[in-house]
Structures are given as C-alpha cells and as structure tokens.
C-alpha positions, 0 to 999 in steps of 0.5 A: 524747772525752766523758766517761762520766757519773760513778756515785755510791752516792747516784746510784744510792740516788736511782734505787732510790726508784721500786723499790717493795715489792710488798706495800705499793706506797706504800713504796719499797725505800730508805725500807724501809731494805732497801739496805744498801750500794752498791758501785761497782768494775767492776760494780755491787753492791746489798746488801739485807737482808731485813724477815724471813729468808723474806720472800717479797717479796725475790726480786721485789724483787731483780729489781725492783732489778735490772731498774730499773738495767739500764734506768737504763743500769747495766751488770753489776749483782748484787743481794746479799742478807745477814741480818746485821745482822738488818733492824729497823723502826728503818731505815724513813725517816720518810717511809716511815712516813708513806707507811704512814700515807696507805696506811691502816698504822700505822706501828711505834710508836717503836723495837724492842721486846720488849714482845711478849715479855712480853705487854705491850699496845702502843697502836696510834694509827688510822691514819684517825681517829687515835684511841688507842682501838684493839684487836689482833685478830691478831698477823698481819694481810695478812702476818707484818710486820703485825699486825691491829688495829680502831678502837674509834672509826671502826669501821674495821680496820687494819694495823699494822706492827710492831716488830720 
C-alpha cells in the first residue's frame, strides 16, 4: 500500500508563495505576512488577517488561496479570516520589501509608528534614484495602504507603503 505523502504547515506555506496580491503582484500572500496560521486536522485550515478591516483584495486573495491548494491536490480547504491580532507592516518578510522596492514602492521605513499622529514628517528614500530628498503629495496613493510621494532628485512619482 502506498503511503499518501505527508502535509506539512511548512509544505503548505512553500505552495502559498505563488498566491500573489492582486494589488501588487510582485508580492506574495506569505511575504505580505497575511498567513497566520495553518491547521491541518481532517481538512485543511488557512487563517489570513487582512492588511486593513476592508481591504478589497481579501475575497480574491481567499479564492485565490483556495483555488491554489485545491489544484496542488488539497483536498477540503477553508479559508478563515480574523482581524485580530490587527495586521502591521511588521509581518512583511524582508524579501517582500525588497520585492516592493524592484516594483517601484517604497517599502515601510522601519517599524510601526504613530508619527502620522502627530504630524511628524517621515523621510521616504526613492525607490529609483535612492535619494532621501522626496516630498508626500497624499497621504493615499493607488490605494488606502500606499501613500503618494515624488523624488525631488529623479523627478519620478512613487509609492510608499506605509507604516502602519
């Protein structure tokens, strides 16, 4: 009799690294930190924690989870999402920020911060040129994790993803 093979949390985590963000497609869900945890009983248990409560990219990156380990040979998988503890930018790997870097996004300058609450000016390196000399045109850019910023050097807009 063969042996079925044997599923691991770190089996499955290695088969989530091709489940991409749908907003930044460079960006995996797992170097995100959106995973959680991974439970294997009877049927498989995905835990995701959104980068913000109304994230409109969670219920693609549901089925996109999903649909990836149904074809990887997952058999009953459920997707379950849970908003606490609160997702922070802390979470994303350090390949993930370099990933937003090659894409043309600043990645979050150190940890979280409540600088924002006090007004104070964060400098945002470009991720083109490298320069520290940049400016925040909006506190949103593409979408409400990004915030808009422009090279004062190069010339180019970018994105930054912030803090939070």
């Amino acid at each position: 009799m063969v042996k079925p093979p044997t599923i691991s949390p770190e089996k499955v985590l290695e088969t989530l690294r091709s489940v991409m963000d749908p907003e930044i497609p460079v960006l995996s869900v797992v170097d995100m930190g959106v995973i959680r945890h991974i439970e294997i009983t009877d049927h498989l248990v995905v835990t995701i924690t959104p980068t913000y409560s109304g994230c409109p990219a969670m219920n693609t990156i549901e089925e996109d989870i999903k649909k990836c380990l149904l074809d990887n040979g997952h058999k009953n998988v459920d997707v379950k999402t849970v908003l606490q503890p609160a997702w922070t930018t802390d979470w994303l790997t350090a390949h993930g920020r370099e990933q937003l870097k090659a894409y043309g996004i600043a990645p979050p300058q150190g940890s979280t911060s409540k600088r924002a609450l006090f007004l104070e000016d964060e400098t945002v390196p470009c991720p083109q040129c490298e320069s520290k000399n940049t400016i925040l045109v909006s506190e949103f850019g593409s979408t409400a994790c990004k915030a808009q910023y422009k090279c004062k050097d190069c010339l180019e807009p970018f994105d930054y993803f912030k803090c939070i």
